[in-house]
C-alpha positions as CSV (number, residue, x, y, z in Angstrom):
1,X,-3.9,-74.2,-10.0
2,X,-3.3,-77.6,-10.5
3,X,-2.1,-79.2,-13.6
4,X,-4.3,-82.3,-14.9
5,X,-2.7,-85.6,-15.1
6,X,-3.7,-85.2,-19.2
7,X,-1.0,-81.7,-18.9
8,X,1.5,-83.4,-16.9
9,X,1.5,-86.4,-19.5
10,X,1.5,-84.3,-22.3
11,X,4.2,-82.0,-21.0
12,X,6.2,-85.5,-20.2
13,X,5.8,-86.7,-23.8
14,X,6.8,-83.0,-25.3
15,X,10.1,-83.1,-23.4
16,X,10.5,-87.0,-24.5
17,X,9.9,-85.9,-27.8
18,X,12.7,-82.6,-27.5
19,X,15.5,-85.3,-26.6
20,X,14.7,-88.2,-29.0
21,X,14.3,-85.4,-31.8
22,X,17.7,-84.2,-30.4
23,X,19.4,-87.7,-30.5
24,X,17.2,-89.2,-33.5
25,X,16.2,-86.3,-36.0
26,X,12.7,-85.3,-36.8
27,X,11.9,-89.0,-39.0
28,X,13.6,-90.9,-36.6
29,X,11.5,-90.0,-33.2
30,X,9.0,-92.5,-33.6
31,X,6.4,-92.7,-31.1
32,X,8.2,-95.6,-29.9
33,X,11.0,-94.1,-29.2
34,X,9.3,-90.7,-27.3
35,X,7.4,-93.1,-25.6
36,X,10.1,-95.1,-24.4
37,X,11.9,-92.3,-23.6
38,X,9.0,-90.7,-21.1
39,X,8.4,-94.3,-19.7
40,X,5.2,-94.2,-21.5
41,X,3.6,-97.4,-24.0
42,X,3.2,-96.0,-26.9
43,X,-0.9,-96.4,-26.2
44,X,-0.4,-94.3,-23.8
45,X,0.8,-91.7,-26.4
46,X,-2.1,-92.3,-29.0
47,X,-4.0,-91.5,-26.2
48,X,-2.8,-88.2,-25.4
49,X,-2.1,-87.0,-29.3
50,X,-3.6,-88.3,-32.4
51,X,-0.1,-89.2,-34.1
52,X,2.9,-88.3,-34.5
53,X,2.2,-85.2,-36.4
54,X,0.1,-83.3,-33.3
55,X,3.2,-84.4,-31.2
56,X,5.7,-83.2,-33.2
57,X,3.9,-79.6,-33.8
58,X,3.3,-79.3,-29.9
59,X,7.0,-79.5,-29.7
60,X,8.0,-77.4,-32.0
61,X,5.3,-74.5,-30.6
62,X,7.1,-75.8,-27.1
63,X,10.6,-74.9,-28.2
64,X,9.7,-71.5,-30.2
65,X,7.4,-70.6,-26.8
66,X,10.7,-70.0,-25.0
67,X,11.3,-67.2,-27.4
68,X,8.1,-65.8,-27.0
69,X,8.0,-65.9,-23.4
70,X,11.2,-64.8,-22.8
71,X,10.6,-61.4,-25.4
72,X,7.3,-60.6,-23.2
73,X,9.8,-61.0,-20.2
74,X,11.6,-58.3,-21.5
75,X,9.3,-56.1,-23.6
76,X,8.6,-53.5,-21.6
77,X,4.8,-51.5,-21.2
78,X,4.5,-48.7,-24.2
79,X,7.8,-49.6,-25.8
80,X,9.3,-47.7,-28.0
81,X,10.4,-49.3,-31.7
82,X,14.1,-49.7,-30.5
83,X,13.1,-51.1,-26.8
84,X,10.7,-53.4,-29.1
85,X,13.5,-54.6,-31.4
86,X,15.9,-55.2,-28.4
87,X,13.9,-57.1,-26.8
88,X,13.5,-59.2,-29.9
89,X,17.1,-59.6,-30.7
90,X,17.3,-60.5,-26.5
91,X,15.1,-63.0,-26.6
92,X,16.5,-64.9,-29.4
93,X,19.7,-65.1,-28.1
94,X,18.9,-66.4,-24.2
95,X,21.0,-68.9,-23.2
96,X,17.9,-71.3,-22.3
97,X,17.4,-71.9,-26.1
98,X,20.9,-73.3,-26.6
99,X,20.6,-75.8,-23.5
100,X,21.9,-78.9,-25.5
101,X,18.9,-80.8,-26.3
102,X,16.6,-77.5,-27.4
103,X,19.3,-76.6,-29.7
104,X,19.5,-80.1,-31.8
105,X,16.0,-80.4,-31.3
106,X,16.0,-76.8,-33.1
107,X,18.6,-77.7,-35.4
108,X,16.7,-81.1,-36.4
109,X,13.7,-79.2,-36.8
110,X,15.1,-76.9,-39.3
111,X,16.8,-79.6,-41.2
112,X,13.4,-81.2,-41.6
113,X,11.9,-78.0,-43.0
114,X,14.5,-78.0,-45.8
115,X,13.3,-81.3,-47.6
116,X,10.6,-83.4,-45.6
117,X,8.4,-81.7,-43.4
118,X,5.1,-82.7,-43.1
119,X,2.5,-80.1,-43.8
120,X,1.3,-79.3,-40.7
121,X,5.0,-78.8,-39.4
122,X,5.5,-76.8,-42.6
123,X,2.1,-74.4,-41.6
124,X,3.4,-74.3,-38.3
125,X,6.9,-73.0,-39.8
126,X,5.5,-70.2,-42.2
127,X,3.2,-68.9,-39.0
128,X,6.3,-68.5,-37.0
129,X,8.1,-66.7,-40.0
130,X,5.3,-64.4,-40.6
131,X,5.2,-63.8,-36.9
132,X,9.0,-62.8,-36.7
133,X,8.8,-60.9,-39.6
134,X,5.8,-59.1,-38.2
135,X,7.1,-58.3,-35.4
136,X,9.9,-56.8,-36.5
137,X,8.0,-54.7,-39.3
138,X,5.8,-53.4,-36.8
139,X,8.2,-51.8,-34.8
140,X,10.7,-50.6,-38.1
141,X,7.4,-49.5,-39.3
142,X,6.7,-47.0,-36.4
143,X,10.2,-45.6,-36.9
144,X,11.9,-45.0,-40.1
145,X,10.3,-44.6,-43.7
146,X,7.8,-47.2,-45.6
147,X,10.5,-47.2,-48.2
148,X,13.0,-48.9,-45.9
149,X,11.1,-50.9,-44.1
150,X,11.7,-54.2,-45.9
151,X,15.3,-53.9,-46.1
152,X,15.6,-53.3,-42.7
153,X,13.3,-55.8,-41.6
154,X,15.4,-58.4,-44.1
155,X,18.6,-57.3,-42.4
156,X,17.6,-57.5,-38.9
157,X,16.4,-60.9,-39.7
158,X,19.5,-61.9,-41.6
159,X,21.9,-61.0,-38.4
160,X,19.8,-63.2,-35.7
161,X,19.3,-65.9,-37.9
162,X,22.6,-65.9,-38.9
163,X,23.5,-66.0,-35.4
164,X,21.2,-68.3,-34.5
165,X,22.4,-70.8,-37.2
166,X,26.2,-70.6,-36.2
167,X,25.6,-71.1,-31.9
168,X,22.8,-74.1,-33.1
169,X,26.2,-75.7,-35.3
170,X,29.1,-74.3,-33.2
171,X,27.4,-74.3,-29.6
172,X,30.6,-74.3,-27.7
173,X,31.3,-70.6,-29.7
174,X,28.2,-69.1,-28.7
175,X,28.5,-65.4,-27.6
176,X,25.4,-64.0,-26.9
177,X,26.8,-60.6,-26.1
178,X,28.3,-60.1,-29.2
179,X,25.2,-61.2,-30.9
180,X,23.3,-58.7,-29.4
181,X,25.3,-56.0,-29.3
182,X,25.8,-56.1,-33.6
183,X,22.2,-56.7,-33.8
184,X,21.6,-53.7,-31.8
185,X,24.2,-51.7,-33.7
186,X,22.5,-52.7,-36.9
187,X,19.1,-51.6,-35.3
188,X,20.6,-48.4,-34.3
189,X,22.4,-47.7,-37.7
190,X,18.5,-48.4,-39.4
191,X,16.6,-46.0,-36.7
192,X,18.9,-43.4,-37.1
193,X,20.2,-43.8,-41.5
């Protein structure tokens, strides 16, 4: 199926948005500036989104797809509350999310959440943490007692973000294996304590 020249723009101005947000910060990717950076005029851009807002949240639901899409790569049919938790910890540490621009772009974006965000941004941010916490729950839940559940859910979400936090400042010390195999020791310690 074809993409509409409306997608393909938007798509174009998303990635403009990644880099500049990557180069500038959050408050200094102006539409200007995204639009300069796709080739666009910035009417072109008010066209496609109604400010800067909408653009910014596409982005950020563009950069936190790759983590969903890549965890339904690897969540297999029926899986069990360990495969599900794998595949959770796997998917946050794919290389792909730590390409160079998708990792300040992440890093900006977080930054921003600590003292500025706008409120949509914000809404965006607390769906994504209730999603990830969820997640998680659900499978924990299925496996080990209500009374641990939110420690171990906590914990779990302590070690990839911790993780996550040191590649997205350190990128040239990123080891993904070791990330996932203490976040799987961790699940394993939980499923079996």
């Amino acid at each position: 199926m074809r993409k509409s020249l409306s997608t393909i723009r938007r798509e174009e101005l998303v990635q403009a948005a990644i880099s500049v947000i990557a180069k500038e910060g959050v408050t200094g990717a102006t539409l200007a500036t995204i639009a300069r950076r796709a080739d666009m005029s910035p009417a072109l851009v008010s066209h496609y989104f109604d400010g800067k807002d909408e653009l910014l949240a596409l982005t950020l639901l563009r950069i936190t797809s790759l983590v969903r899409r890549e965890l339904l790569r690897r969540l297999p049919a029926n899986a069990t509350p360990q495969e599900r938790l794998l595949a959770i910890i796997g998917s946050n540490f794919d290389p792909q999310l730590y390409e160079p621009e998708v990792q300040m772009a992440w890093l900006q974006f977080g930054l921003i959440f600590q003292d500025g965000a706008s409120e949509p941004l914000r809404r965006i941010n607390r769906m994504l943490e209730r999603r990830f916490r969820s997640n998680i729950g659900f499978a924990f839940r299925q496996a080990i007692p209500a009374n641990r559940v939110a420690d171990a859910v906590d914990g779990m979400i302590a070690l990839v973000d911790g993780y996550s936090w040191r590649f997205l400042v350190n990128r040239n010390k990123a080891d993904f294996d070791t990330a996932r195999r203490v976040c799987a020791a961790y699940v394993d310690s939980q499923l079996k304590g």
